[in-house]
C-alpha positions in Angstrom: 83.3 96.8 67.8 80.7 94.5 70.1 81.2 95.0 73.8 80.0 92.4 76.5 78.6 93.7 79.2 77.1 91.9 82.4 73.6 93.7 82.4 70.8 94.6 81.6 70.7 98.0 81.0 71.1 100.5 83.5 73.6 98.9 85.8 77.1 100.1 86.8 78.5 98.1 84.5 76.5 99.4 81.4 78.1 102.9 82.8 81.5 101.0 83.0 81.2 99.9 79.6 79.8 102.9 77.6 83.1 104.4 78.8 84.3 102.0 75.5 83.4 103.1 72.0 81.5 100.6 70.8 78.1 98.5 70.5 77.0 97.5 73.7 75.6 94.1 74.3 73.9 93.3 77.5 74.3 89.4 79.0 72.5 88.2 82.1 75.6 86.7 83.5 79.4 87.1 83.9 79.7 83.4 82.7 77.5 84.7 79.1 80.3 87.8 78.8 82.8 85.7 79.2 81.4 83.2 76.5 80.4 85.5 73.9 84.0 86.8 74.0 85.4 83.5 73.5 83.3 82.4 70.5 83.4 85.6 69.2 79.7 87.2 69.3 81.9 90.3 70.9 85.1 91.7 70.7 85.6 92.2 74.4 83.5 91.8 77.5 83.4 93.9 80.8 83.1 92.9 84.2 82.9 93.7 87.4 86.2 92.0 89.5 86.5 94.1 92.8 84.4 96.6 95.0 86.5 98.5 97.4 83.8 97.3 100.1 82.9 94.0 99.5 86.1 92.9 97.8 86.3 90.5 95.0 84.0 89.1 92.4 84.9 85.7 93.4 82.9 84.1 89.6 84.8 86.4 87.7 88.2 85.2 89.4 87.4 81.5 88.6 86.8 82.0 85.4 89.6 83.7 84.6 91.8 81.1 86.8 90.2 78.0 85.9 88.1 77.9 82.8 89.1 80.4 80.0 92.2 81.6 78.0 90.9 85.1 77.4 92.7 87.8 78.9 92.1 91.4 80.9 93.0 93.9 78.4 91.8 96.7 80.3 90.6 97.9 83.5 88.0 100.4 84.1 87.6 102.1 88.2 84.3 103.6 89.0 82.7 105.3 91.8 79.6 104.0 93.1 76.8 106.1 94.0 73.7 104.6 95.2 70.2 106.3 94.6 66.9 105.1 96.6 64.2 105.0 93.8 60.8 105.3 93.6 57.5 105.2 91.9 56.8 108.4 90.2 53.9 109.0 91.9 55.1 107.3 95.1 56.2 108.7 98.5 59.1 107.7 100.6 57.5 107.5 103.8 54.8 104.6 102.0 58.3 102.3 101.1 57.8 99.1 103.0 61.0 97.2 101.2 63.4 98.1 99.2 65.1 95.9 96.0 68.0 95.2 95.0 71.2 93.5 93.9 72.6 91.6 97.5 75.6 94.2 97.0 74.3 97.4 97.1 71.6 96.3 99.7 74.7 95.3 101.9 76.5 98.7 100.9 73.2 100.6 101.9 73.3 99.0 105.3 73.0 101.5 107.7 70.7 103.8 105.6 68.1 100.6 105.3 68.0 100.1 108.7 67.4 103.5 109.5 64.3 103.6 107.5 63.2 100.4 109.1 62.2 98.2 105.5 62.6 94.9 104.4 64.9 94.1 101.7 64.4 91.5 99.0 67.5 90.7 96.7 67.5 90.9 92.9 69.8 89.4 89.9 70.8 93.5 89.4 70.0 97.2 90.1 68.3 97.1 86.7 66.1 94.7 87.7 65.0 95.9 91.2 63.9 99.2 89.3 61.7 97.4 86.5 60.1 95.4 89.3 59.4 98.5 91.5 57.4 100.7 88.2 54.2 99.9 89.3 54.8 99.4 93.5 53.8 102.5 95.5 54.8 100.9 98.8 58.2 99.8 97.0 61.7 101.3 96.1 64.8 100.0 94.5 68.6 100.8 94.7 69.9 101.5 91.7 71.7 103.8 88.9 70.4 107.6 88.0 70.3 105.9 84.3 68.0 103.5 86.1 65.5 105.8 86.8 65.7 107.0 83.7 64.8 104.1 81.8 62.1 103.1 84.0 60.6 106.2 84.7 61.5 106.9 88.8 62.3 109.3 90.7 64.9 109.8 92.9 64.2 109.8 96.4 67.3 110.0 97.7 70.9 110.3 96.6 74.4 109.1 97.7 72.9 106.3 100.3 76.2 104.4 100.7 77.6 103.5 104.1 81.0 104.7 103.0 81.6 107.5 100.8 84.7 106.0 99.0 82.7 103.2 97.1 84.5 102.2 93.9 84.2 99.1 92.1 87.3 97.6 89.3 85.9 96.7 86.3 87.7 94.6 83.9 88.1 94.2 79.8 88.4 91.0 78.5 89.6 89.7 75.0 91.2 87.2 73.0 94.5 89.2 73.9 95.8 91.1 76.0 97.2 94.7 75.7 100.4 96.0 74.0 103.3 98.0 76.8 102.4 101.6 77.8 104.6 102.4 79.9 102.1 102.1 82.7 101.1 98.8 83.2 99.4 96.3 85.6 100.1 92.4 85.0 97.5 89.9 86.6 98.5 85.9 87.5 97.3 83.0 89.3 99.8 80.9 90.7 99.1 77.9 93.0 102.2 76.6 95.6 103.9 73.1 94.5 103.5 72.4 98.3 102.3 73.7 101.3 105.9 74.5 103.3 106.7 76.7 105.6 107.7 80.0 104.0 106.6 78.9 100.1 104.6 82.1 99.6 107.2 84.2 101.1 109.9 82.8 98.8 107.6 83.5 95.5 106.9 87.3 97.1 110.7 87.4 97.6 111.2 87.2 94.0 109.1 90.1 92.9 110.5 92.1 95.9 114.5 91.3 94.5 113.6 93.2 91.6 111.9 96.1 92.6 108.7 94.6 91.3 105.7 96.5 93.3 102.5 94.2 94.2 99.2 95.9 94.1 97.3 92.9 95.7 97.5 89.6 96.9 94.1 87.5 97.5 93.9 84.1 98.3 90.7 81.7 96.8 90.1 77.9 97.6 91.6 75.8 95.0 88.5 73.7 94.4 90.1 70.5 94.8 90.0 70.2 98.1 89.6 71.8 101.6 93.0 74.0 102.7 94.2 74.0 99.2 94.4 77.6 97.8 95.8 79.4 94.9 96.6 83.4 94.7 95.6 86.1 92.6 98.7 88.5 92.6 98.8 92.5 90.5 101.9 93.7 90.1 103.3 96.9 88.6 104.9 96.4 85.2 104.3 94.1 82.1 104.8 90.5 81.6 106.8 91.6 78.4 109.1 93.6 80.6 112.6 92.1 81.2 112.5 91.8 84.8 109.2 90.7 84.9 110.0 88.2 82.9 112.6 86.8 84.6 111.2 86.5 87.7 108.4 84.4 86.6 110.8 82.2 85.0 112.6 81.9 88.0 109.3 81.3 89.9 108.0 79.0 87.9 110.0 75.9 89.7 108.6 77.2 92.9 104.7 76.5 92.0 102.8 74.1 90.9 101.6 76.9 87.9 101.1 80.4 87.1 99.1 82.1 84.7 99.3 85.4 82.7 96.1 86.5 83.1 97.0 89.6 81.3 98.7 93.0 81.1 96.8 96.5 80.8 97.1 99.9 81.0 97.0 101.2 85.2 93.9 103.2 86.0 94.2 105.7 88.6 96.2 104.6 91.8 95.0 101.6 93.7 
């Protein structure tokens, strides 16, 4: 089996995905995982969706809500440790700016500051450390694999502002996955109208049945300004009776929804 993954090598992602057996496949965008799953170059692509800190992955929401059928299959939950990296022969008290992805350069906040660098934003973590090999006066944030690959050292470990720094991966595919037992269901749904109370009726109808959300998140619409649609997770499969028949039941309520798929539950969110 192929396995999409939004690279290069040595990202969180790559970890996220090597958690799969398969081959791995790096792409240098979510948008290229998502494609190479649909025509079928790979079996299934991973992606990052959600970071406990910065919230959602708002590209990897519009594709899934506006531009492809595929569907999340899985869901993969890992913590994020951040490493400062360095030149092998480099010190830490020479590192005049640090590289990196715009996420973990935000999530490192406090820690930058307190060194008193620039920063300078890169496409990925794997990419800050390849640009730093050569830089003395330079250091990257990025993965321990990271340093590996690009021979660095580790100058310092754990460098997060908050120590409970997990990000939610997803699996996508053609289809998604078969009843567990313990499942997660994702949809999109849009309001017919905006009326007072609308959202509160739909939410009433997962509540009737004992249906548990696990988030709610609101995104512009893209067609115009004020108009928004909602990313909903809820306990359960969509091939579960009740779950069933509350989307059915919904469905004259909105203007649509979409199954973006049911997966096993990692862990508790």
């Amino acid at each position: 089996m192929k396995i999409g993954f939004f690279g290069p090598a040595g990202t969180f992602t790559e970890e996220a995905a090597s958690t799969l057996e398969g081959e791995l496949v790096s792409y240098d965008t979510i948008p290229e995982v998502f494609e190479a799953v649909h025509v079928g170059d790979v079996s299934v692509g991973v992606v990052p969706i959600e970071n406990s800190i910065e919230g959602s992955v708002g590209v990897t929401l519009d594709l899934l809500a506006h531009q492809y059928l595929l569907k999340i299959k899985g869901e993969i939950i890992l913590p994020i440790s951040h490493n400062l990296l360095i030149n092998s022969d480099g010190e830490l008290k020479d590192v005049k700016v640090v590289y990196s992805h715009y996420q973990p350069l935000s999530q490192c906040r406090m820690f930058l500051e307190k060194m008193g660098v620039r920063t300078q934003a890169t496409r990925s973590t794997a990419e800050a450390a390849e640009m730093i090999k050569n830089k003395k006066n330079a250091a990257a944030i990025g993965t321990r694999r990271a340093a590996s690959l690009y021979g660095l050292k580790i100058a310092a470990e754990d460098i997060q502002d908050h120590e409970n720094n997990m990000t939610r991966f997803v699996v996508i595919g053609l289809h998604d996955h078969a009843p567990t037992g313990k499942d997660k269901t994702s949809v999109v749904l849009c309001l017919s109208k905006d009326r007072p109370g609308g959202l509160y009726d739909i939410m009433g109808e997962f509540a009737s049945e004992n249906i548990n959300l696990t988030k709610i998140e609101s995104r512009p619409s893209k067609e115009k300004l004020g108009s928004y649609i909602f990313f909903v997770d809820l306990e359960g499969h969509h091939n579960d009776l009740k779950i069933m028949n509350v989307i059915n039941s919904i469905r004259s309520k909105v203007g649509y929804i979409k199954i973006l798929g049911s997966y096993p539950q990692e862990g508790d969110d």
